[in-house]
MIROVO-161238 format. One record per residue (C-alpha): residue number from 1; residue in three letters; x, z, y. Coordinates in Angstrom, 2 decimals. Example, Ala and Ser with C-alpha at 12.3 -4.5 7.8 and 13.67 -1.06 7.14 Angstrom:
2
- num:residu:east:up:north
- 1:ALA:12.30:7.80:-4.50
- 2:SER:13.67:7.14:-1.06
//
This chain:
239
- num:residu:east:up:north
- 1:UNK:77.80:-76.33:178.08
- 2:UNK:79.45:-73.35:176.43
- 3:UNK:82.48:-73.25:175.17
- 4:UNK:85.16:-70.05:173.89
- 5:UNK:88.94:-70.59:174.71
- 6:UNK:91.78:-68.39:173.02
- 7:UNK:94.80:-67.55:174.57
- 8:UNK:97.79:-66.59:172.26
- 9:UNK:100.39:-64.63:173.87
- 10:UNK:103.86:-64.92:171.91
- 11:UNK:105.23:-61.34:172.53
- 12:UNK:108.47:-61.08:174.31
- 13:UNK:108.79:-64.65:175.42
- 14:UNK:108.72:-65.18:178.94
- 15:UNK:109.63:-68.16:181.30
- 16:UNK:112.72:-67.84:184.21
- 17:UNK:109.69:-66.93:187.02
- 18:UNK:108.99:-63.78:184.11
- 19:UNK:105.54:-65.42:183.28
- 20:UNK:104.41:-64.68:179.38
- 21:UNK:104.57:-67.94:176.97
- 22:UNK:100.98:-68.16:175.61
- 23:UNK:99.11:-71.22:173.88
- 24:UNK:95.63:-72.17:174.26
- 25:UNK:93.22:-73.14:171.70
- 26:UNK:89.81:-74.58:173.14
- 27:UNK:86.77:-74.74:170.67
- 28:UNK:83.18:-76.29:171.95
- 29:UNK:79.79:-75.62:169.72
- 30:UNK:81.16:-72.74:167.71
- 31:UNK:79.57:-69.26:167.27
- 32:UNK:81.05:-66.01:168.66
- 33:UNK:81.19:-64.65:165.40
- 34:UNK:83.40:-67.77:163.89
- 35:UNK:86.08:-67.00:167.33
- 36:UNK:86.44:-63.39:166.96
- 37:UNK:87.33:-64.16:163.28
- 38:UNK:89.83:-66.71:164.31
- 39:UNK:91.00:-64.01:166.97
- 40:UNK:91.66:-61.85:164.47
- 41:UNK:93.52:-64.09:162.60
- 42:UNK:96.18:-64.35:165.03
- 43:UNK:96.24:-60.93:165.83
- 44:UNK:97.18:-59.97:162.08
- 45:UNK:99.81:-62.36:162.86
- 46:UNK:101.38:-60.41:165.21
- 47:UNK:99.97:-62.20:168.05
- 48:UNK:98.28:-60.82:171.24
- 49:UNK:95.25:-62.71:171.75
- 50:UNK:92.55:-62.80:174.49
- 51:UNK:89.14:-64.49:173.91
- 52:UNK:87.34:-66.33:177.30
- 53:UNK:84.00:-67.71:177.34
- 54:UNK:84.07:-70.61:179.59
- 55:UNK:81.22:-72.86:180.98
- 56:UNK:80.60:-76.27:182.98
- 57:UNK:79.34:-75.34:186.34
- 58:UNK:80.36:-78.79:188.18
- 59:UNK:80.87:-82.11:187.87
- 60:UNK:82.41:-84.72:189.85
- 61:UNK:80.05:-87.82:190.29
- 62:UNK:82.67:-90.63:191.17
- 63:UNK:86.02:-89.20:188.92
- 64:UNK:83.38:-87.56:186.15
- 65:UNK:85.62:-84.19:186.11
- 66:UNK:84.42:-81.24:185.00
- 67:UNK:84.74:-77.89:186.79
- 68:UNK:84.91:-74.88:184.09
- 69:UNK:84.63:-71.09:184.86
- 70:UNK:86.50:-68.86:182.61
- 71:UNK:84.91:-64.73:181.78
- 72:UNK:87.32:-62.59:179.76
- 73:UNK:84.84:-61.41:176.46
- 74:UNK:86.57:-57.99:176.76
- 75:UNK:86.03:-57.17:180.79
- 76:UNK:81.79:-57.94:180.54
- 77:UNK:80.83:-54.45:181.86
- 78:UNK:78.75:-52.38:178.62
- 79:UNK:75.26:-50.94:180.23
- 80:UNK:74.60:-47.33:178.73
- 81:UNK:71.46:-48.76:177.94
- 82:UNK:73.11:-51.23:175.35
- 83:UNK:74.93:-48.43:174.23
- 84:UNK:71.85:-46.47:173.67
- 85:UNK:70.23:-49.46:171.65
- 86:UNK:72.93:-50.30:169.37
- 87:UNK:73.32:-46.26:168.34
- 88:UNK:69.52:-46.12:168.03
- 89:UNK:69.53:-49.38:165.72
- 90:UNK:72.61:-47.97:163.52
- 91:UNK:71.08:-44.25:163.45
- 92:UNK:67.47:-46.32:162.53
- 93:UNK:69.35:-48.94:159.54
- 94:UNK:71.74:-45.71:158.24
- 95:UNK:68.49:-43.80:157.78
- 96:UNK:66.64:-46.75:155.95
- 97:UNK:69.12:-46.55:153.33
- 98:UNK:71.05:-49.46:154.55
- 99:UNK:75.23:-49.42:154.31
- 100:UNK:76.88:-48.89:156.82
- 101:UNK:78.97:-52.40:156.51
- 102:UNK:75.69:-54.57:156.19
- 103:UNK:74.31:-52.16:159.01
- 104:UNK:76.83:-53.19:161.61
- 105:UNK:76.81:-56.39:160.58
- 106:UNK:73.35:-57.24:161.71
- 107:UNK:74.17:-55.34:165.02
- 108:UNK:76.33:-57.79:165.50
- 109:UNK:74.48:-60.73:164.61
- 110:UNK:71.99:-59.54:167.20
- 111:UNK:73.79:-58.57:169.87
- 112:UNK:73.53:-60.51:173.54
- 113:UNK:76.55:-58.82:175.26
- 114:UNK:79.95:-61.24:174.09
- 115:UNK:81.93:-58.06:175.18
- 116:UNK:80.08:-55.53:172.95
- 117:UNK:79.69:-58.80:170.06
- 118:UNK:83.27:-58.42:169.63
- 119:UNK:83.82:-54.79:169.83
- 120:UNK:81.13:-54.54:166.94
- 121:UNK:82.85:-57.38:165.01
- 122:UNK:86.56:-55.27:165.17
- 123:UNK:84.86:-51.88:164.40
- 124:UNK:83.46:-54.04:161.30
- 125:UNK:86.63:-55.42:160.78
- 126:UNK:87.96:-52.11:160.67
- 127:UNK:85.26:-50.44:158.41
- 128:UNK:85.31:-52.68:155.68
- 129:UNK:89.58:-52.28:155.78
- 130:UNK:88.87:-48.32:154.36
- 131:UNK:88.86:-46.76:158.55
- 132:UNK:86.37:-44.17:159.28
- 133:UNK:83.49:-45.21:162.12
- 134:UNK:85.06:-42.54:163.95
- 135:UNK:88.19:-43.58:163.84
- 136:UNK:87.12:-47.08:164.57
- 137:UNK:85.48:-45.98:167.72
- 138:UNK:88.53:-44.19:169.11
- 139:UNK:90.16:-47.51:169.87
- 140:UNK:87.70:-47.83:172.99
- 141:UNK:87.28:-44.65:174.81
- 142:UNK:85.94:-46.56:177.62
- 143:UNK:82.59:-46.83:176.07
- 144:UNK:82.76:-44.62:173.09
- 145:UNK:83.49:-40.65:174.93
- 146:UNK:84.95:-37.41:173.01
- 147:UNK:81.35:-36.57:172.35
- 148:UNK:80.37:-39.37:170.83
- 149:UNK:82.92:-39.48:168.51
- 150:UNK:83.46:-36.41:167.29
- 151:UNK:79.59:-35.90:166.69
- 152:UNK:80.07:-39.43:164.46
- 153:UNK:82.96:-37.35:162.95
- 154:UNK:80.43:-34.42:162.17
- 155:UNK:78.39:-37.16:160.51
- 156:UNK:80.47:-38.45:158.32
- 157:UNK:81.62:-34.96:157.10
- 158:UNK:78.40:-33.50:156.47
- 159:UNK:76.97:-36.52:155.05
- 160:UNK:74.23:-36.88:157.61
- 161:UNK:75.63:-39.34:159.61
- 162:UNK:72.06:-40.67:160.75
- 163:UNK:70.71:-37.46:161.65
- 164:UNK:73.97:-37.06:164.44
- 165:UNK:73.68:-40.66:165.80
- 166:UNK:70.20:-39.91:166.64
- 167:UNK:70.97:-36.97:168.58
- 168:UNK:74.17:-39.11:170.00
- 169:UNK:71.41:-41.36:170.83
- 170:UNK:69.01:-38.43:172.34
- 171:UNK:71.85:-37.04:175.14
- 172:UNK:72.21:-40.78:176.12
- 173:UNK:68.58:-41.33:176.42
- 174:UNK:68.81:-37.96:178.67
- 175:UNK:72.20:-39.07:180.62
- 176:UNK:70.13:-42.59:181.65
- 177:UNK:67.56:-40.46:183.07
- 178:UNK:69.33:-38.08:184.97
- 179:UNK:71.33:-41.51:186.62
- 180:UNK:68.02:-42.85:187.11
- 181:UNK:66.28:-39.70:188.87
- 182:UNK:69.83:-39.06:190.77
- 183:UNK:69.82:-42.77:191.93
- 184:UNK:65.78:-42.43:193.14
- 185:UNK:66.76:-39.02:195.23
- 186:UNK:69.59:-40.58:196.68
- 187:UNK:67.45:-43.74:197.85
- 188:UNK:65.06:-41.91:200.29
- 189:UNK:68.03:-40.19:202.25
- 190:UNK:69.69:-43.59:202.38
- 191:UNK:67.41:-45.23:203.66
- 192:UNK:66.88:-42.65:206.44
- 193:UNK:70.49:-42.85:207.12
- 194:UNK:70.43:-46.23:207.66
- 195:UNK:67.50:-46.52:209.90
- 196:UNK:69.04:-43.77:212.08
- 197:UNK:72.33:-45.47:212.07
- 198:UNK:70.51:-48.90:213.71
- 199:UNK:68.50:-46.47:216.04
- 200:UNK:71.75:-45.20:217.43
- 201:UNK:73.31:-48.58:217.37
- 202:UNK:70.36:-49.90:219.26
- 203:UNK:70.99:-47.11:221.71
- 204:UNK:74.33:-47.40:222.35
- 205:UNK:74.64:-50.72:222.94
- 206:UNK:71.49:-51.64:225.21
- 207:UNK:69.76:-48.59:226.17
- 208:UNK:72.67:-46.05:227.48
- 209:UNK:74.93:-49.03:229.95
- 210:UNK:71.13:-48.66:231.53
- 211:UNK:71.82:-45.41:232.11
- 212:UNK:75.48:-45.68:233.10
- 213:UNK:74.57:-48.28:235.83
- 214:UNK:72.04:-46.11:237.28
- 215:UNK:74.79:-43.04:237.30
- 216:UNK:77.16:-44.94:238.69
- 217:UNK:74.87:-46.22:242.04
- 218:UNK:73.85:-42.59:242.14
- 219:UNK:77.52:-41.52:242.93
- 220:UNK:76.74:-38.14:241.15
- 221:UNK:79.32:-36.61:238.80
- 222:UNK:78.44:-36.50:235.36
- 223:UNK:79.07:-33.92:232.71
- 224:UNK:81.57:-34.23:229.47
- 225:UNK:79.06:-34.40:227.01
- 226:UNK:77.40:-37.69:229.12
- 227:UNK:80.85:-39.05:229.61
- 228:UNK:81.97:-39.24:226.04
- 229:UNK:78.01:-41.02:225.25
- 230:UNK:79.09:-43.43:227.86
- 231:UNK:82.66:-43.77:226.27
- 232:UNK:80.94:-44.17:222.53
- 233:UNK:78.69:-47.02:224.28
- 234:UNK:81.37:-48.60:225.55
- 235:UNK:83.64:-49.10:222.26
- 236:UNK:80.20:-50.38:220.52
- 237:UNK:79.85:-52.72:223.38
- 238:UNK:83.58:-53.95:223.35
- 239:UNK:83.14:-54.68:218.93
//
């Protein structure tokens, strides 16, 4: 069972330990949409707020308690991939004719990351307050880079706003690939690393104290390179 919890931080009110005052507000079968608009709320309040999804994961058969994990809406890492879709969709709706408002509204609506729900939901928020896009974007430089914004800027002035999210959405397209094709060289070597690694492992600790019995019944003296392969063995051997 899902469930969204808000936590309302009263600013500059702390306990003795230094621990921030905060109240919680639990709410079960309610959309996303309906909590990020109570969020926001409180935050024109003056109130910090965060906004947790939490879920049963156990329950205790003989006292009937319920175990509940909480996830922080706003630390769900944002794929580039989502990023990609949601500029491809805007860039797609803007050129249809739709407005931008009724645009990101929908994006919201279908949106399946809770972290990128609500960022949608304040850019909205923002939008239909008067603030450019751009300017909405700039409160999360973490997923929205100088690039991105300032060819959404370059939109809006020229009018064309469309025609620049679809190349935004282009050099994303091209950065995913390059990650992809860097990740797929990368493997090959790795794995060859790693094999070698368990071959010389392997070595060390059975086959070369072999050898190092065998040397030392022979009573012959051995050369610096064999005695720091024997010394190598030996702090394998004593891990």
């Amino acid at each position: 069972m899902k469930e969204y919890t808000l936590e309302i931080f009263k600013k500059d009110r702390r306990t003795k330990e230094g621990r921030r005052l905060y109240a919680k507000q639990e709410f079960a079968e309610c959309t996303l949409a309906y909590i990020t608009a109570v969020a926001d709320a409180k935050r024109s309040l003056g109130f910090e707020v965060e906004v947790f999804e939490t879920w049963v994961t156990k329950k205790n058969l003989l006292s009937g308690k319920e175990f509940k994990e909480k996830k922080s809406l706003f630390k769900s890492k944002i794929k580039d991939a989502e990023l990609l879709l949601f500029t491809r969709k805007l860039s797609t709706m803007i050129n249809a004719g739709l407005a931008l408002v009724p645009a990101l509204t929908m994006l919201r609506n279908q949106s399946e990351n809770n972290a990128l729900t609500v960022i949608i939901n304040d850019i909205l928020n923002q939008v239909n307050e008067g603030v450019p896009l751009s300017k909405s974007l700039e409160k999360y430089p973490e997923l929205f880079d100088v690039v991105y914004i300032n060819l959404v800027k370059a939109g809006e002035a020229s009018g064309g706003l469309d025609t620049f999210l679809k190349r935004i959405s282009v050099n994303l397209e091209k950065k995913i690939k390059i990650i992809r094709a860097l990740k797929s060289a990368m493997m090959y070597p790795t794995i060859l690393l790693s094999v070698a690694t368990i071959v010389v492992a392997v070595m060390m600790i059975f086959v070369v104290p072999t050898f190092v019995e065998i040397f030392a019944n022979a009573g012959v003296a051995l050369p610096g390179p064999t005695k720091l392969v024997m010394a190598i063995s030996n702090f394998f051997r004593s891990r």
